[in-house]
C-alpha positions as semicolon CSV with decimal commas, in nm:
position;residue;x (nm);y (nm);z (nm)
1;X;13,120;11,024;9,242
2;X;12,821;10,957;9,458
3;X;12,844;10,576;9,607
4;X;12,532;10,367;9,581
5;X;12,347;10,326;9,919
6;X;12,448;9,932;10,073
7;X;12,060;9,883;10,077
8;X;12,041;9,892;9,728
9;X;12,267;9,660;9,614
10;X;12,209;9,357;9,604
11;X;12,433;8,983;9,636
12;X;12,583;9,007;9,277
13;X;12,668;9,401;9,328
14;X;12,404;9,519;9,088
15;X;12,151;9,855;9,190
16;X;11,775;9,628;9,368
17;X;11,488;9,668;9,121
18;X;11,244;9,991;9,290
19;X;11,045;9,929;9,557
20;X;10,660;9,928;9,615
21;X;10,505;9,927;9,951
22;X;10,115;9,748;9,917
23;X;9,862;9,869;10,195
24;X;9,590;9,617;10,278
25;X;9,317;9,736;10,057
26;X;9,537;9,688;9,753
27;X;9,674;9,315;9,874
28;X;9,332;9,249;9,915
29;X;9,252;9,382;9,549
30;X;9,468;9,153;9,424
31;X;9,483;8,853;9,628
32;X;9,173;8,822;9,725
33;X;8,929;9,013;9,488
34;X;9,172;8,952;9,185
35;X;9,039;9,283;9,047
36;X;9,181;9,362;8,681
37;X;9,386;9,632;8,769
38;X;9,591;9,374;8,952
39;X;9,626;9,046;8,708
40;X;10,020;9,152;8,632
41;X;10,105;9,190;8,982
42;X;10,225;8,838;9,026
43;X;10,479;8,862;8,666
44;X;10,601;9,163;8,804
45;X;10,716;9,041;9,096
46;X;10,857;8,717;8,972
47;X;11,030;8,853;8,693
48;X;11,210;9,083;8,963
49;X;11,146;9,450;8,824
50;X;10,949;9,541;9,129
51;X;11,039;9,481;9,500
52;X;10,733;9,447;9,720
53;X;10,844;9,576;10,102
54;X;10,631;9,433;10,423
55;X;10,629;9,465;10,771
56;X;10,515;9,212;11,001
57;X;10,301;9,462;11,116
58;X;10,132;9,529;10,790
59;X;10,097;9,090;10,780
60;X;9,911;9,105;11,093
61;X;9,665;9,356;10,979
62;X;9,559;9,184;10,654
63;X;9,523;8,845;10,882
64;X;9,301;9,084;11,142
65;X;9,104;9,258;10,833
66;X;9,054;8,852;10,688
67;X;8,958;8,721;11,046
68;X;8,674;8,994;11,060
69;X;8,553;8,792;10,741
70;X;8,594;9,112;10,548
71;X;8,664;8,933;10,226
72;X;8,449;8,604;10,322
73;X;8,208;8,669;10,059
74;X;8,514;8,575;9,842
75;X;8,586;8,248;10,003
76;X;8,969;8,373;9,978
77;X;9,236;8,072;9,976
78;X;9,398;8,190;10,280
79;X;9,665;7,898;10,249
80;X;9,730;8,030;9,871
81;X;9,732;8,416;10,015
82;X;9,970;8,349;10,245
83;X;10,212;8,144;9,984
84;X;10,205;8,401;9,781
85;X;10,304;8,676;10,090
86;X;10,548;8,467;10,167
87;X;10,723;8,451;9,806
88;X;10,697;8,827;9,683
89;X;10,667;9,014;10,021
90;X;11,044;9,141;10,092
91;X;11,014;9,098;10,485
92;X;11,184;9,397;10,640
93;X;11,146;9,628;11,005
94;X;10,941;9,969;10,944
95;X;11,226;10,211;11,050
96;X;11,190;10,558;11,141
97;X;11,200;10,907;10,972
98;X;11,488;11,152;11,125
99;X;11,310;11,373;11,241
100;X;10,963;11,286;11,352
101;X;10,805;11,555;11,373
102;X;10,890;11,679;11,036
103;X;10,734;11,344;10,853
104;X;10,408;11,358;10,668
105;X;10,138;11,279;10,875
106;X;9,811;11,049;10,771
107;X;9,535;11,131;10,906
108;X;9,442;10,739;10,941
109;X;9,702;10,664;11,177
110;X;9,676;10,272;11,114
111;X;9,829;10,372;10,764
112;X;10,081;10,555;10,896
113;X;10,330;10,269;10,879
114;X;10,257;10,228;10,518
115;X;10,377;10,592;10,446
116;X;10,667;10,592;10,711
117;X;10,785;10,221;10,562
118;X;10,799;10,391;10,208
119;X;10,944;10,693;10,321
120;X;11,241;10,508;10,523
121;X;11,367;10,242;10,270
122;X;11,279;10,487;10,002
123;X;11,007;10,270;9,792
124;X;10,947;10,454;9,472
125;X;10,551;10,355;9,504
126;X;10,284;10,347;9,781
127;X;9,981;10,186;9,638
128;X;9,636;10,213;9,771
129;X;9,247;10,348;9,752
130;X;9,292;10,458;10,113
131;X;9,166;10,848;10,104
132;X;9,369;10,954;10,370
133;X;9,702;10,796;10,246
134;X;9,622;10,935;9,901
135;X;9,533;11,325;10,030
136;X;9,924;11,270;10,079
137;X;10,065;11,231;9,742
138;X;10,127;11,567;9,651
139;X;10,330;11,594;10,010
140;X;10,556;11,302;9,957
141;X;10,603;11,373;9,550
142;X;10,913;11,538;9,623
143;X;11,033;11,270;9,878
144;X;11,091;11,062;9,597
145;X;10,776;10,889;9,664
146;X;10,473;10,862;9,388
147;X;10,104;10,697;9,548
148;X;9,907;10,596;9,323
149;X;9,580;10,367;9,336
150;X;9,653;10,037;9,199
151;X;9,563;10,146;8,814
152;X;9,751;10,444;8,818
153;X;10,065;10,206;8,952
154;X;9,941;9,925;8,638
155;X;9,949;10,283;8,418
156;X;10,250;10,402;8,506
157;X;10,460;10,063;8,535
158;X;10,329;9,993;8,165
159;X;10,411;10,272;8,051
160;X;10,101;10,368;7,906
């Protein structure tokens, strides 16, 4: 019998709920624009079926995207943004693919750590409306890894 991977068990021995990686345009869908396809986001992360995985790297690049008053139009609650990080986002180090050169490859290479952070701690979901990450989807389907813009991720975790 197979044993169950020490990064997916959690404190009281029991299997961690699947993970979902975010990329900025989808934080920003739902933090800041609030759009509809987002509005159960926050239940599903509190109620602890979903496990939202972050990189300090991908933190810095929604701050960089917010400083360029992207998302000013919005008047964003920047204090209330970053509560809400703080809470849900599982803080955790990118890691690597073994080997490199075999990984898929976006053709955005700022949302290359978004794929390879998926990839590595083997997130069921990348969600995003990035082109270039989603060309990839059909590539990293039999990774184990579905992504999905954030309706098809509402779609599929409802069920519907």
């Amino acid at each position: 019998m197979a044993s169950i991977p020490s990064s997916l068990v959690t404190d009281n021995m029991s299997v961690a709920p699947p993970a979902v990686v975010l990329d900025t345009n989808a934080v920003l869908d739902w933090l800041v624009f609030r759009h509809a396809s987002c509005i159960r986001w926050d239940a599903r992360f509190a109620d602890g079926s979903v496990r939202w995985l972050a990189t300090p790297a991908m933190r810095d690049e929604l701050a960089h995207v917010l400083g360029r008053g992207v998302a000013s139009a919005w008047a964003p609650d920047l204090e209330a943004l970053w509560t809400v990080w703080d809470r849900w986002a599982t803080p955790i180090e990118a890691g690597t693919l073994v080997p490199p050169a075999s990984r898929p490859r976006c053709t955005d290479a700022d949302d290359q750590k978004f794929v390879d952070l998926a990839l590595a701690h083997r997130a069921r979901w990348l969600v995003s409306r990035d082109r270039a990450v989603l060309k990839l989807a059909r590539r990293v389907r039999p990774l184990g890894l579905e992504i999905l813009t954030p309706e098809a991720w509402e779609t599929a975790l409802s069920g519907s």
